[in-house]
Structures are given as C-alpha cells and as structure tokens.
N, C-alpha and C positions, 0 to 999 in steps of 0.2 A: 545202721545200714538202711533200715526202713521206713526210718523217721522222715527224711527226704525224698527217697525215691521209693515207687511202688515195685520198680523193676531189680534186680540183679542180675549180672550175666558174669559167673565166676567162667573162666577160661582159662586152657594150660594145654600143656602138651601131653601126647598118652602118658598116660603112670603117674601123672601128678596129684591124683586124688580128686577130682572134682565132683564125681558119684561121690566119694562118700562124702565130699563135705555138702552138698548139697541133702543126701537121706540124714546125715549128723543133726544138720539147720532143723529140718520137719520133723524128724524123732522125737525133738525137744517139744513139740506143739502138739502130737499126737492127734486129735480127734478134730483139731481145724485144717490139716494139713492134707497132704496129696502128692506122691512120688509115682511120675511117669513117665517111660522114655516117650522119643516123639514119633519113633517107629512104632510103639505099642498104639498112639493116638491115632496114626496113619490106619494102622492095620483094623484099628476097633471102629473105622468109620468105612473103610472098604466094602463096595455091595452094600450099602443103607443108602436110602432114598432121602432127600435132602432133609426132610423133616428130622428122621431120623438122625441123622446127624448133627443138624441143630439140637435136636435134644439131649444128644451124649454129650456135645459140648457144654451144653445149660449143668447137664452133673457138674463137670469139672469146674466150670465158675462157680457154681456154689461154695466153693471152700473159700477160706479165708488166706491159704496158702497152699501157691502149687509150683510145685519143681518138675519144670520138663527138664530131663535130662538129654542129651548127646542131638541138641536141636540143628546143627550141623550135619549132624547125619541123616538126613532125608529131605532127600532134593523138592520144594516143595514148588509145585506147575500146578496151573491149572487148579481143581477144586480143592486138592490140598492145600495151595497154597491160600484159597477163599477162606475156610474154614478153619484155619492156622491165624489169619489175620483176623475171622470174626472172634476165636476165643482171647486172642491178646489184646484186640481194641476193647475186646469187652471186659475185659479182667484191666486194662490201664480207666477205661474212662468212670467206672464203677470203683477203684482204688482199691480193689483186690490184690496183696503180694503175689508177687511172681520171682521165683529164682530159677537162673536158665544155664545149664552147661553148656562148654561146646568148645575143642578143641583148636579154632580156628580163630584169630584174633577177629574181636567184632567188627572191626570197620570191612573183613572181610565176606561179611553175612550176607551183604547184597547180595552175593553172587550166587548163594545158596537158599537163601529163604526169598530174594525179587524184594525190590523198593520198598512197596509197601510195609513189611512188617519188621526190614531193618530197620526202615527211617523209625517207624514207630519203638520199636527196640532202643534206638540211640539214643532217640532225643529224651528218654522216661531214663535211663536207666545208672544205677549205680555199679562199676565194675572192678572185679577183682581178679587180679594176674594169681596164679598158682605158680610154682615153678615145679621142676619133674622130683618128684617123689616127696612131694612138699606134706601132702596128705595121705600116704600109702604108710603102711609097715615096712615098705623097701629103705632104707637111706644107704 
C-alpha cells in the first residue's frame, strides 16, 4: 500500500469501519505513528498565532506516519485550509505516510477541503473503498 504511494485515503459510508481500520494501520507501528481527527487538528490550532501554528504542525510531520481521520468533516476556508495544505504538501514532498479517512467519495473532496489539497490528495494517493460494516463488529 506504501510502497507506491505516500498517501492513502480509505473511504466508506458511516459504519463501515474506516476509524478503526485506519488506528488498526498505526497500532501496528506504535511509536512512528500519529492518530488524529481533523476537527482535533482545526481546534489545536484555533487562537495560535501563525508561528504557533506552524509549529504544532512541524509535531505532526515529525512522525513517520499519521492518520488524519473524518478529514471530510471540516469545512476547511481560509487559514485552515493554508495550514491543512501546508502539513500535507509537507508530509507528500518530504515522503512521510499519510492515511486519510473520510466518508465522502475522494473525487468529491474539492468541495470540502478547495483545489488545492484535493488536487494534491489525488494525484499522491493510493485508495481504498470500505463497504458498510466491512470493518465494524456489526455485520
């Protein structure tokens, strides 16, 4: 899966499991790894002064692998979306993994994350459909 691409964007509809299989992925790696939603990322850079910001984001690239989860869910305008594009340009051009959940089939990401860091998403990335309760205890 990582041999090729630096990216993954697993996708599925609610209940399909895509949280866990994305904490499953990083579990296995433990102390290279990094599980966070993108509403936690939004909200831990909210009220920081840009530096600051850059700098929580410099944490998160440090790892060798990081799972933003339900990256669909947070409309990102404006400087979330700067700062969303600076840690994924920086984690594609530097060939740090990245595994990315998100409910909503990727080609439909423009409309939630803005050009920039779909296009950059697409064109990096290796994808995996889930179907509903593919990765859950439900079947």
């Amino acid at each position: 899966m990582f041999e090729k691409h630096n990216i993954v964007i697993v996708y599925g509809p609610k209940r399909s499991g895509k949280s866990i299989f994305v904490q499953f992925f990083l579990d296995i790696l433990k102390r290279e790894a990094k599980y966070i939603t993108a509403i936690n990322i939004i909200m831990e850079l909210y009220g920081r002064d840009f530096e600051e910001k850059k700098d929580y984001l410099d944490e998160l690239y440090k790892y060798n692998f990081l799972g933003i989860d339900d990256i669909d869910k947070v409309k990102l305008t404006g400087w979330k979306e700067e700062m969303m594009f600076y840690l994924i340009d920086k984690r594609i051009s530097n060939l740090k993994k990245t595994i990315i959940s998100c409910s909503v089939v990727p080609e439909r990401l423009h409309l939630i994350l803005g050009n920039n860091i779909a296009d950059k998403l697409l064109s990096e990335a290796y994808v995996i459909k889930l179907n509903e309760n593919e990765y859950t205890n439900e079947k």
